[in-house]
PASEBA-1860 file (N, C-alpha, C; in nm, 3 decimals):
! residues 268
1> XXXXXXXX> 0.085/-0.119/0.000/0.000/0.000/0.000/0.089/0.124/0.000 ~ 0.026/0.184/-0.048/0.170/0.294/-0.109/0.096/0.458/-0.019 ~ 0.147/0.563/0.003/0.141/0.664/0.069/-0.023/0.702/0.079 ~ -0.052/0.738/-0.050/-0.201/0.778/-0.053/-0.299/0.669/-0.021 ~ -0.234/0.590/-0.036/-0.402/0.468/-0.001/-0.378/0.475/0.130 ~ -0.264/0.427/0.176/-0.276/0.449/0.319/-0.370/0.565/0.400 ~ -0.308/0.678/0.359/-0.368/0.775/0.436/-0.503/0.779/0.402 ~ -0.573/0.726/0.264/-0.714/0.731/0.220/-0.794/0.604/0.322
9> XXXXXXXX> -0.695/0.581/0.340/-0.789/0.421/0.380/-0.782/0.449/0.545 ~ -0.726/0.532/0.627/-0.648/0.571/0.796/-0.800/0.628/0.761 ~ -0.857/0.766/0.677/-0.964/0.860/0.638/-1.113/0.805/0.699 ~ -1.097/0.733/0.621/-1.213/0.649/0.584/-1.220/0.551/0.712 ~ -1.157/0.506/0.803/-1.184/0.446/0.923/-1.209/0.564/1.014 ~ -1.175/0.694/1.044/-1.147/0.754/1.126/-1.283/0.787/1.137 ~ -1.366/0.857/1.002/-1.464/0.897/0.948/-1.579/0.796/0.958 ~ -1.542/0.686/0.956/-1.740/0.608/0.938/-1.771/0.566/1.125
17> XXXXXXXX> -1.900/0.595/1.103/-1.954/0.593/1.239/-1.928/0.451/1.308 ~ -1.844/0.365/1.282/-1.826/0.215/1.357/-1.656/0.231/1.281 ~ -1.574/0.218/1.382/-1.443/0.172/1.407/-1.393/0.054/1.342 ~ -1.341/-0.036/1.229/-1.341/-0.116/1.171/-1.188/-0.151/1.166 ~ -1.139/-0.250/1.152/-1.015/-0.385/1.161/-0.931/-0.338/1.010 ~ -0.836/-0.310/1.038/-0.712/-0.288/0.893/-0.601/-0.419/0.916 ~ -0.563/-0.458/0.795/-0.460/-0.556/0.787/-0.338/-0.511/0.789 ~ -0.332/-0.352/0.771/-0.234/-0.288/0.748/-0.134/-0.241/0.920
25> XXXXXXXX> -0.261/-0.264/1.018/-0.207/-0.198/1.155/-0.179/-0.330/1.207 ~ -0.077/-0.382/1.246/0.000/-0.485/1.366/-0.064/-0.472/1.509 ~ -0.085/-0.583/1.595/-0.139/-0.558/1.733/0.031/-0.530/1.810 ~ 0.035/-0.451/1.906/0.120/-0.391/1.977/0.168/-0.480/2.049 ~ 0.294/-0.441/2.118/0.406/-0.509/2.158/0.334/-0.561/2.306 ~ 0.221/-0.475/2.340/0.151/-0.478/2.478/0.012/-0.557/2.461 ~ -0.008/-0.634/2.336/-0.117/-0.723/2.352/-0.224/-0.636/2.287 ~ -0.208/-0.494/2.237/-0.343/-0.416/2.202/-0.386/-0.460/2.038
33> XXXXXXXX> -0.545/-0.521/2.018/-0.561/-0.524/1.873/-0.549/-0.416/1.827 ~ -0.543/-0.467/1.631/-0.535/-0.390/1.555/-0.643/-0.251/1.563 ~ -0.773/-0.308/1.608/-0.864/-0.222/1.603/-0.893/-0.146/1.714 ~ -0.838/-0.165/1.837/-0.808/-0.165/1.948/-0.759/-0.008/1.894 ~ -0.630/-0.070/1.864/-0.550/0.082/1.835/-0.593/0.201/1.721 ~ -0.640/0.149/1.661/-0.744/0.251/1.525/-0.836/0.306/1.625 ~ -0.909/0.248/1.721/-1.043/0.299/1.779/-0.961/0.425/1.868 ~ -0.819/0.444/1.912/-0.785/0.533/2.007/-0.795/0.628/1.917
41> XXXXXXXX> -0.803/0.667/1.788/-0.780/0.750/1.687/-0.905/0.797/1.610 ~ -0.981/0.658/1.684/-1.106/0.723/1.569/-1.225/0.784/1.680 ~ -1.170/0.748/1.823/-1.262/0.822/1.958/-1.222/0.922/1.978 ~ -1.042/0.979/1.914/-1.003/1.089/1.962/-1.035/1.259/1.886 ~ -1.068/1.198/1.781/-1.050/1.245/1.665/-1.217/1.337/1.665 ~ -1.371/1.208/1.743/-1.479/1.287/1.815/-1.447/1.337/1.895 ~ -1.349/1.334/1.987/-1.391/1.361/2.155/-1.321/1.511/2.110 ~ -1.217/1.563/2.010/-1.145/1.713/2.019/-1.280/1.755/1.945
49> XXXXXXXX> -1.332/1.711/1.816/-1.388/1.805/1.792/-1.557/1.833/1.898 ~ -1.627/1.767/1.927/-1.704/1.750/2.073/-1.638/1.903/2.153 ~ -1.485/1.895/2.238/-1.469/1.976/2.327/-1.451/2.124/2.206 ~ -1.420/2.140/2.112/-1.432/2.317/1.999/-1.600/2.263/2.027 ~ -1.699/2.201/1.997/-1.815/2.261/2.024/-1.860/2.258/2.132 ~ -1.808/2.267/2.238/-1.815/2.275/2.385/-1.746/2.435/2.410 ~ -1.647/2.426/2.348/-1.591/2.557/2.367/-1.693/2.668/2.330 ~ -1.682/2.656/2.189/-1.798/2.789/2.127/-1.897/2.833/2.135
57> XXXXXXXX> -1.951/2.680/2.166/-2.110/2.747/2.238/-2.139/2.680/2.388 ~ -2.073/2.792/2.482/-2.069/2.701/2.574/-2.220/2.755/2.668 ~ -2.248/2.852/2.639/-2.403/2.889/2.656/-2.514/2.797/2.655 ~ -2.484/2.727/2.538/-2.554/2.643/2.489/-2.603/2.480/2.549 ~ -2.415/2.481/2.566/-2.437/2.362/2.630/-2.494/2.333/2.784 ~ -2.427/2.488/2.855/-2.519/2.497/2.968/-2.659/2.466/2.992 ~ -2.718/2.554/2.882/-2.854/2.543/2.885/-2.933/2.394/2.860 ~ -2.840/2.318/2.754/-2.907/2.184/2.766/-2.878/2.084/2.830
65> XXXXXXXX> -2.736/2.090/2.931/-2.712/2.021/3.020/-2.603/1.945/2.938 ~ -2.529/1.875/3.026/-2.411/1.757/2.944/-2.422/1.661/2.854 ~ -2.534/1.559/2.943/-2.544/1.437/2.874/-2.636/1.506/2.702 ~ -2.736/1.579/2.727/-2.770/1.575/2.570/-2.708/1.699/2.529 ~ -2.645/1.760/2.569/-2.565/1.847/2.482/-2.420/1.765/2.378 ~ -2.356/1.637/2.497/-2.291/1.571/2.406/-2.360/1.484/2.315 ~ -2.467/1.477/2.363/-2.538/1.341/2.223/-2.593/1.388/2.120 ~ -2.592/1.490/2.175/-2.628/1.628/1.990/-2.489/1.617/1.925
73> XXXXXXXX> -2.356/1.696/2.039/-2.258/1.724/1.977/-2.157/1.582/1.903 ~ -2.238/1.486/1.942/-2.176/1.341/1.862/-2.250/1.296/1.755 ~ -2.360/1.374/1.731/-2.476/1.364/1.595/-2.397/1.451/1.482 ~ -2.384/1.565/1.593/-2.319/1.672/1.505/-2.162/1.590/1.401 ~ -2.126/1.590/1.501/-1.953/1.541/1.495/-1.964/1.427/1.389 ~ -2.043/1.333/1.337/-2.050/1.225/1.278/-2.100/1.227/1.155 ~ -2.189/1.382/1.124/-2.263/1.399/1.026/-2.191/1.550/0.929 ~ -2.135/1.627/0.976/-2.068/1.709/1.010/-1.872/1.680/0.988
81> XXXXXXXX> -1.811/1.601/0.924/-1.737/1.629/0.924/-1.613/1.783/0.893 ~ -1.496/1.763/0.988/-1.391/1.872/1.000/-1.397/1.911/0.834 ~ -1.396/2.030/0.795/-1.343/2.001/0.629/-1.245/2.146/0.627 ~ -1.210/2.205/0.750/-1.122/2.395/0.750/-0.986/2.357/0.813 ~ -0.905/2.449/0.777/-0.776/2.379/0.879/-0.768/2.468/0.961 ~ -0.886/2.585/1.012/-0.875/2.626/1.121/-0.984/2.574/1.208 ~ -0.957/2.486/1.318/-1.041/2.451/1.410/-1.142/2.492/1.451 ~ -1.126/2.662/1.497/-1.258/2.755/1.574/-1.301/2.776/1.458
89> XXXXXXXX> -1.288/2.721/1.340/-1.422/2.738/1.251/-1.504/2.608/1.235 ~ -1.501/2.535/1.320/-1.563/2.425/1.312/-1.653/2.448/1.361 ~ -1.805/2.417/1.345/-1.927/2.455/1.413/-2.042/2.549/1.332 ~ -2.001/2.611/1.261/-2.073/2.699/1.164/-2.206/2.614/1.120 ~ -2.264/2.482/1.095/-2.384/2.471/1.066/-2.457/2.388/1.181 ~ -2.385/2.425/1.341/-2.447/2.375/1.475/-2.571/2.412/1.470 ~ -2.572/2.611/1.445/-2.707/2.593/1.496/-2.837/2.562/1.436 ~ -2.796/2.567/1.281/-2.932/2.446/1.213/-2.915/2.369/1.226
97> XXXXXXXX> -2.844/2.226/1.285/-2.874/2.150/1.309/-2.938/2.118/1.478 ~ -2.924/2.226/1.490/-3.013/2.203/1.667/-3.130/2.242/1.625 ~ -3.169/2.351/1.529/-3.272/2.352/1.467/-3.370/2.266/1.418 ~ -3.308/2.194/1.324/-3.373/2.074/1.281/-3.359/1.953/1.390 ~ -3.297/1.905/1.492/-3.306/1.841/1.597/-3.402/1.865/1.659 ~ -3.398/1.979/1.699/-3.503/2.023/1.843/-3.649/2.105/1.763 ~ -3.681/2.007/1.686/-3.770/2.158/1.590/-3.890/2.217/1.730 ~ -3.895/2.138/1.834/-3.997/2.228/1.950/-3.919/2.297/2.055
105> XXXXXXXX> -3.786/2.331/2.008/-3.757/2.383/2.088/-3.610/2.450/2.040 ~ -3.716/2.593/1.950/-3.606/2.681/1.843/-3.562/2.753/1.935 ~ -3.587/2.798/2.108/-3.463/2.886/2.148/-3.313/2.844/2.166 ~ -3.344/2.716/2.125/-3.159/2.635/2.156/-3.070/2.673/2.039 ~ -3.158/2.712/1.945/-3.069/2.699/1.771/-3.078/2.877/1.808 ~ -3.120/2.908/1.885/-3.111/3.088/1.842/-3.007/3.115/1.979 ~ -3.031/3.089/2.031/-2.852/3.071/2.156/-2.753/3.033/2.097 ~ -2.800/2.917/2.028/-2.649/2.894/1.944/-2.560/2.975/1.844
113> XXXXXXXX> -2.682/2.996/1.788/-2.629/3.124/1.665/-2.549/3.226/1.747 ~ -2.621/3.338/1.868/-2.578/3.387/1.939/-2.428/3.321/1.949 ~ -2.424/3.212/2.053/-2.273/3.198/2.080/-2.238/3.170/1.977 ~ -2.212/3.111/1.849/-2.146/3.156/1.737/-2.113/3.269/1.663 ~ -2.199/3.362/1.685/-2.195/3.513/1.652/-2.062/3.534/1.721 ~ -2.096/3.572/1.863/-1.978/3.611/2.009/-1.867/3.598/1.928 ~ -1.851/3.463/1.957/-1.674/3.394/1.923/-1.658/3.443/1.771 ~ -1.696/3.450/1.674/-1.650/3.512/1.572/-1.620/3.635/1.579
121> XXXXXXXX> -1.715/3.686/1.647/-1.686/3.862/1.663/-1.535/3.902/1.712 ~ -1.546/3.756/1.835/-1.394/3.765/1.863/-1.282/3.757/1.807 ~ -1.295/3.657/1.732/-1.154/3.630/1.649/-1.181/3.716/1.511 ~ -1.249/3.776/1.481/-1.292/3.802/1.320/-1.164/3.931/1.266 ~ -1.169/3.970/1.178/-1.073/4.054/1.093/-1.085/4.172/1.158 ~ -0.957/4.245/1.160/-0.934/4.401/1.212/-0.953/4.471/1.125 ~ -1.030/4.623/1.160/-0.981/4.715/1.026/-0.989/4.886/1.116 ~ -0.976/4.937/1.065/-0.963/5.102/1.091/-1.080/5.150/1.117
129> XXXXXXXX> -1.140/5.144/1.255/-1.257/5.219/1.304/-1.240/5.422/1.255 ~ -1.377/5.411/1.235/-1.370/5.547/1.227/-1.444/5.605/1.317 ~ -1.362/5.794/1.380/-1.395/5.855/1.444/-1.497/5.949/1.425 ~ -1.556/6.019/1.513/-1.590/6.140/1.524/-1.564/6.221/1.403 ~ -1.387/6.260/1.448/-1.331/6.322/1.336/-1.326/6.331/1.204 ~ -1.335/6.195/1.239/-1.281/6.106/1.097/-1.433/6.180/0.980 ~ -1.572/6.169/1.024/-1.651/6.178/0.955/-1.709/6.260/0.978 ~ -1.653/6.390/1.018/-1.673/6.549/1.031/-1.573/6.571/0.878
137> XXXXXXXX> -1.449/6.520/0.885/-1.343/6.574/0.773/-1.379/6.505/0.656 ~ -1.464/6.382/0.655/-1.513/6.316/0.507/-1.626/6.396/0.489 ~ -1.718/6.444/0.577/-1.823/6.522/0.508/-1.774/6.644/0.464 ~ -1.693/6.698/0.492/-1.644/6.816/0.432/-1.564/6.810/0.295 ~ -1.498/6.687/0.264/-1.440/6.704/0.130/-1.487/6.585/0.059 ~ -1.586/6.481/0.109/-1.599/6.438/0.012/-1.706/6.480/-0.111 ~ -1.678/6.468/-0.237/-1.774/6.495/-0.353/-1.903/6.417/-0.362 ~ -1.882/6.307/-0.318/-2.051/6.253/-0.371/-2.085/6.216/-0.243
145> XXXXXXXX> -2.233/6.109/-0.228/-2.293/6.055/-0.106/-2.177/6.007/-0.054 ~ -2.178/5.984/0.115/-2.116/5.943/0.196/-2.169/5.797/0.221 ~ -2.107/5.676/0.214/-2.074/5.562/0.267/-2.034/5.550/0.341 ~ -2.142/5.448/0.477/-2.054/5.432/0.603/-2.057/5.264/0.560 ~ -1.915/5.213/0.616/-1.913/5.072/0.584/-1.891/4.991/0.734 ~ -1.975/4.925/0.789/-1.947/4.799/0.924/-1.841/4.759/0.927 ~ -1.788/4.728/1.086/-1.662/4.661/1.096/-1.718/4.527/1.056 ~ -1.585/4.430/0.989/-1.582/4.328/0.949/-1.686/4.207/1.048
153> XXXXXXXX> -1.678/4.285/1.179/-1.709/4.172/1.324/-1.838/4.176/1.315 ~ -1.961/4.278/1.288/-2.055/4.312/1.252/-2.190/4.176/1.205 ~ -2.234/4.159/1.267/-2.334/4.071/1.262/-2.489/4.092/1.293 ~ -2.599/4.031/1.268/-2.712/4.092/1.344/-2.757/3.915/1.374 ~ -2.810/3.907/1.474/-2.909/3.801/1.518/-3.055/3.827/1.555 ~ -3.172/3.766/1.454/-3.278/3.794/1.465/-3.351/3.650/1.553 ~ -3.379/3.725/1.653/-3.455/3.613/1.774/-3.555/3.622/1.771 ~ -3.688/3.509/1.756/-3.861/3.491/1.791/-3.898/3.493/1.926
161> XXXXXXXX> -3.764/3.433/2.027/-3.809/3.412/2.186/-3.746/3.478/2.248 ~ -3.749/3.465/2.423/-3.707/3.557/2.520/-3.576/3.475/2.551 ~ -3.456/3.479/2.393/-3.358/3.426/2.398/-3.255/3.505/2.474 ~ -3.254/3.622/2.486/-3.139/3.729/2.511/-3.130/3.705/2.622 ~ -3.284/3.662/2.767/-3.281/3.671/2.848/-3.214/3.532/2.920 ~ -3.269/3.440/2.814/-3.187/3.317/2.880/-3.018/3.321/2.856 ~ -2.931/3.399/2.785/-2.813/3.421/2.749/-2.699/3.469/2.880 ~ -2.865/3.622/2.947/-2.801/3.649/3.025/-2.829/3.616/3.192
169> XXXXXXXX> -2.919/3.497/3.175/-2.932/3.417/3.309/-2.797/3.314/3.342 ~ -2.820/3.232/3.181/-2.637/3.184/3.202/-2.579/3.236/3.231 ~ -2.518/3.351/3.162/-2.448/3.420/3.185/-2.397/3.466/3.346 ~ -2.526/3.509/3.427/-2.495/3.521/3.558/-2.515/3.431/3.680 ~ -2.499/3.281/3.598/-2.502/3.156/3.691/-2.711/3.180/3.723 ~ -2.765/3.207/3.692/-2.896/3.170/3.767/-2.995/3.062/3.626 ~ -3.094/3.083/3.699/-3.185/2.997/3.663/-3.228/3.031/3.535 ~ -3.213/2.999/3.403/-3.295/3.084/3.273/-3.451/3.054/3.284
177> XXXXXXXX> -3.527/3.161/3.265/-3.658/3.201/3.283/-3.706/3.103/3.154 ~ -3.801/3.071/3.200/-3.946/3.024/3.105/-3.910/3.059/2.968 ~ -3.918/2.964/2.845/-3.918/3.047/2.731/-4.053/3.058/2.666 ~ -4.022/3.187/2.602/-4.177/3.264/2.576/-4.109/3.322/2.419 ~ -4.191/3.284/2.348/-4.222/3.394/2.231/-4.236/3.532/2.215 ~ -4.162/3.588/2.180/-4.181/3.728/2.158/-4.331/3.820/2.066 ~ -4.350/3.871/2.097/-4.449/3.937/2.043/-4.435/3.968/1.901 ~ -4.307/4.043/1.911/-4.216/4.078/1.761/-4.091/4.043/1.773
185> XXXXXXXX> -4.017/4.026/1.659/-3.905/3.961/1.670/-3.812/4.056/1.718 ~ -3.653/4.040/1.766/-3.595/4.165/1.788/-3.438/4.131/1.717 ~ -3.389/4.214/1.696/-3.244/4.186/1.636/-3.177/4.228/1.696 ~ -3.067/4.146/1.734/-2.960/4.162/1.845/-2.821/4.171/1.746 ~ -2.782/4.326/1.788/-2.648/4.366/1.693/-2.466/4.275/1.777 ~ -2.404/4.226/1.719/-2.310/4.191/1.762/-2.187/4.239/1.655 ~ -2.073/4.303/1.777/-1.982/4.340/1.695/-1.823/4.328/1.801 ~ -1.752/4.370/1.741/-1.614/4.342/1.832/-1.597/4.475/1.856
193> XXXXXXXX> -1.546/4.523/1.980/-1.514/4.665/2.034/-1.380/4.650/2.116 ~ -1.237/4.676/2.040/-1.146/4.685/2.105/-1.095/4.503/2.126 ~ -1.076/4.450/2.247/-1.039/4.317/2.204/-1.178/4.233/2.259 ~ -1.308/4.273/2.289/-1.425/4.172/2.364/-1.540/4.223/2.257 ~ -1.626/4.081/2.235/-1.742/4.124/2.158/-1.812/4.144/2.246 ~ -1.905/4.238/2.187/-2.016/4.307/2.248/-2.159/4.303/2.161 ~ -2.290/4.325/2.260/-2.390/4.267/2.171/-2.519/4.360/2.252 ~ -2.636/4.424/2.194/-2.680/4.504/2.185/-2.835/4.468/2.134
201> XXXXXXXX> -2.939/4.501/2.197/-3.105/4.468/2.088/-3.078/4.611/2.049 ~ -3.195/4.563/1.951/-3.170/4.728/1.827/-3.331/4.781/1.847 ~ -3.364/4.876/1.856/-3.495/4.916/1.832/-3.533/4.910/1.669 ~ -3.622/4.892/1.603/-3.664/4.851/1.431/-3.562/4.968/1.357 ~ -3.631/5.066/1.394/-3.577/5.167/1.338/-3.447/5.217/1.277 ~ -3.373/5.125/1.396/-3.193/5.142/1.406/-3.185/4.993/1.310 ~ -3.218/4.931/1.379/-3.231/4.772/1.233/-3.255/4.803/1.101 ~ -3.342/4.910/1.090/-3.380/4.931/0.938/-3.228/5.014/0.864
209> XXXXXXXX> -3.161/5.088/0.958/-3.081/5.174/0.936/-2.948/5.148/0.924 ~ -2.946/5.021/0.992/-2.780/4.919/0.992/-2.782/4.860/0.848 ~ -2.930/4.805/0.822/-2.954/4.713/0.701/-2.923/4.802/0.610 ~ -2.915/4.941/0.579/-2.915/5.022/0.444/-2.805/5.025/0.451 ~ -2.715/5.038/0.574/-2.603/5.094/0.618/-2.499/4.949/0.515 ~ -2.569/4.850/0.571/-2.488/4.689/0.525/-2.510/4.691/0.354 ~ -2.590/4.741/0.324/-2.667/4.715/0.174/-2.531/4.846/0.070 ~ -2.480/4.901/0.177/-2.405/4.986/0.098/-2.500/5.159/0.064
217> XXXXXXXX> -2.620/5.181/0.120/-2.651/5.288/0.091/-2.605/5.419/0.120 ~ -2.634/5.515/0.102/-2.582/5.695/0.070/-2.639/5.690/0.276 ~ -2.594/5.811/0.258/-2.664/5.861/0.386/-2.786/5.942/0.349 ~ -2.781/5.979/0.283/-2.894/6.081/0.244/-3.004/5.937/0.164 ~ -3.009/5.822/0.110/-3.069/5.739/0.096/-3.147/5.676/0.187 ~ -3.078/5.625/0.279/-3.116/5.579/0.424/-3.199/5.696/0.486 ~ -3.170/5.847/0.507/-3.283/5.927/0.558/-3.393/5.921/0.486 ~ -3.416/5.894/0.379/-3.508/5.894/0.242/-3.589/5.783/0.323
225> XXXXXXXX> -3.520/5.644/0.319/-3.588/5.513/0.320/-3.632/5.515/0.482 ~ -3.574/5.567/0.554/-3.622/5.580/0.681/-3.732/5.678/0.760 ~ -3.764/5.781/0.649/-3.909/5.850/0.646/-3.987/5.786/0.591 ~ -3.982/5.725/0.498/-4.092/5.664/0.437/-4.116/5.519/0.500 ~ -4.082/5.475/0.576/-4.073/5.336/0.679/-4.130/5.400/0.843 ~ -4.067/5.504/0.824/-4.098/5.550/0.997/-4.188/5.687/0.946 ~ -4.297/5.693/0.926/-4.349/5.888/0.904/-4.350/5.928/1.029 ~ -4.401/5.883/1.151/-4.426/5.897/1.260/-4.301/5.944/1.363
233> XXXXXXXX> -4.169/5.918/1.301/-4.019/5.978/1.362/-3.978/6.072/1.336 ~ -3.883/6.182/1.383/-3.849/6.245/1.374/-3.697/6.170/1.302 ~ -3.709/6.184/1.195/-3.561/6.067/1.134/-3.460/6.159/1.170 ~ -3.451/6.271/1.133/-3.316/6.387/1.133/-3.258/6.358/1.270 ~ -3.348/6.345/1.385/-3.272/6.367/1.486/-3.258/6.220/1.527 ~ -3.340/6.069/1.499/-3.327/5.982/1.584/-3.206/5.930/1.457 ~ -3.192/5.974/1.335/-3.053/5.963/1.299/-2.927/5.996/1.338 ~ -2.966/6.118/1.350/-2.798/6.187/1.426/-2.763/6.099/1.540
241> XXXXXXXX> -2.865/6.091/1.641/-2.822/5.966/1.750/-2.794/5.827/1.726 ~ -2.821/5.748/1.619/-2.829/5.673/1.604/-2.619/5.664/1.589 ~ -2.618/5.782/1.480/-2.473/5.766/1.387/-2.385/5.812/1.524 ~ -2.415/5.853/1.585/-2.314/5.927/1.718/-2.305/5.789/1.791 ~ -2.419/5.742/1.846/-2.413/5.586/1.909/-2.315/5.489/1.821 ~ -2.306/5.496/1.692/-2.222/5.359/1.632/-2.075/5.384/1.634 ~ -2.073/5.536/1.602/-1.863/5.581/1.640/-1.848/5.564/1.756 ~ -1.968/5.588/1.873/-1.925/5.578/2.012/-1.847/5.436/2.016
249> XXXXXXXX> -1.958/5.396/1.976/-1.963/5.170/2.000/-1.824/5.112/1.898 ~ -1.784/5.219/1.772/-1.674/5.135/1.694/-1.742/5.045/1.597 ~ -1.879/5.071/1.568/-1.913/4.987/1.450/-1.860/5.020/1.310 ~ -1.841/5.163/1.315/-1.810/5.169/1.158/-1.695/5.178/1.114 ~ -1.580/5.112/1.028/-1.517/5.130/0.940/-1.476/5.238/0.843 ~ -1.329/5.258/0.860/-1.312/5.375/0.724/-1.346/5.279/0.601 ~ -1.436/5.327/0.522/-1.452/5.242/0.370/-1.344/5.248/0.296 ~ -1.337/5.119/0.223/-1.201/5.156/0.107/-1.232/5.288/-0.008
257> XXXXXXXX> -1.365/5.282/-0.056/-1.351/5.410/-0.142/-1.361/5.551/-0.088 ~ -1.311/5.532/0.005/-1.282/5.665/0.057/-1.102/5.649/0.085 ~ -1.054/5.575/0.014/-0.906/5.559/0.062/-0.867/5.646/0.001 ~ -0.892/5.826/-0.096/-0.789/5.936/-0.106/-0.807/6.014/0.011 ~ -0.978/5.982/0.064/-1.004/6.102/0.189/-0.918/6.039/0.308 ~ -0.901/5.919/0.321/-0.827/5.891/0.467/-0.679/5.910/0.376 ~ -0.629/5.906/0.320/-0.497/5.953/0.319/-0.479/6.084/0.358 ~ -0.612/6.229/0.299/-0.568/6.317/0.347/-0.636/6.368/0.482
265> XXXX> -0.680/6.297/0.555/-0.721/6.285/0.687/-0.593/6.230/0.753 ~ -0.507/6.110/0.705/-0.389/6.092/0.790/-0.287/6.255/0.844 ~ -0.316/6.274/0.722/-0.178/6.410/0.673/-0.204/6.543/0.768 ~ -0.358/6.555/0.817/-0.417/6.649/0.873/-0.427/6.662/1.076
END
């Protein structure tokens, strides 16, 4: 057996849900079978990836307790193979599959998302927050509509139940409350601020205004689309607060097509 079959054929035991006998592995100097010794490789191989989804959503697992949080995370693990060579990206289609697992019981797949949101926010790409300053001196020289662009960490999570609250019962060791359906749904903004993610419900209004914001719209577009969505607001002003709240928080990004105005914003 020559290099590649080997390793195709090591694959393919490690991978099928029952541990199976190779002619190729010798029993050990200590009496251990062949399969004996494949099975230390093919239990180890669940049990790391099991503890990354223990890690990432560990909210999660709180909330459903050990024993069936691992008998999900060994459904997961079996159906679900590794396919990234970065580890903490393993987990990305957990929370539809708790979804489709638990279909009576969607606040587990919307926690999950949550703690998948978090940890990405955490590790996710850096870029050049913009200030105050920063978009006092682009409104002044730039020529056309102004583009504000999201930091990379930037996410929204749209919840049906009183998920936020069970997040932050874990969160403070107590009991998570009753789950209840929300009346209306709410969207919970998550973004990275400095080196900890941070996470936020949005009132509609500010949701409607992130979404134009994500879609790439003008500023003067978004006031447009946000009178005619809200008549009943005062947009001018619950805008200005809105845009003062996101430089406070570090959501927005210098955009790349504004890369002649931040050069002469460096210089200034």
């Amino acid at each position: 057996m020559n290099l590649k079959d080997l390793q195709t054929n090591f694959q393919h035991i490690l991978l099928d849900a029952e541990c199976i006998d190779a002619g190729w592995v010798g029993k050990s100097t200590r009496g251990l079978s062949s399969q004996d010794r494949l099975g230390i490789y093919h239990n180890a191989y669940r049990m790391r990836l099991i503890d990354v989804l223990l890690d990432t959503f560990e909210h999660t697992a709180i909330y459903l307790g050990d024993d069936w949080f691992h008998q999900l995370a060994a459904a997961y693990v079996q159906s679900h193979h590794s396919t990234c060579s970065n580890i903490g990206l393993y987990g990305r289609e957990f929370p539809r599959f708790l979804a489709e697992q638990l279909a009576d019981d969607k606040e587990v797949s919307e926690l999950a998302l949550m703690d998948w949101k978090l940890r990405r926010a955490f590790d996710g790409a850096n870029s050049a927050v913009m200030t105050h300053d920063d978009l006092q001196h682009l409104a002044a020289v730039a020529s056309g509509g102004i583009r504000l662009q999201p930091v990379p960490t930037l996410s929204i999570s749209t919840q049906h139940f009183n998920t936020l609250d069970i997040w932050h019962a874990i969160n403070q060791d107590q009991q998570p409350p009753v789950v209840e359906r929300l009346p209306q749904t709410i969207d919970i903004l998550i973004w990275r601020k400095g080196h900890s993610p941070h996470f936020r419900s949005l009132a509609r209004i500010e949701s409607a205004a992130i979404a134009c914001v994500r879609s790439g719209d003008a500023l003067e577009a978004i006031g447009a689309a946000l009178e005619k969505d809200f008549p009943d607001v005062d947009v001018a002003t619950e805008f200005g607060v809105m845009l003062h709240r996101w430089l406070d928080d570090e959501i927005i990004s210098i955009a790349p097509q504004n890369v002649d105005v931040d050069a002469r914003l460096s210089v200034q």
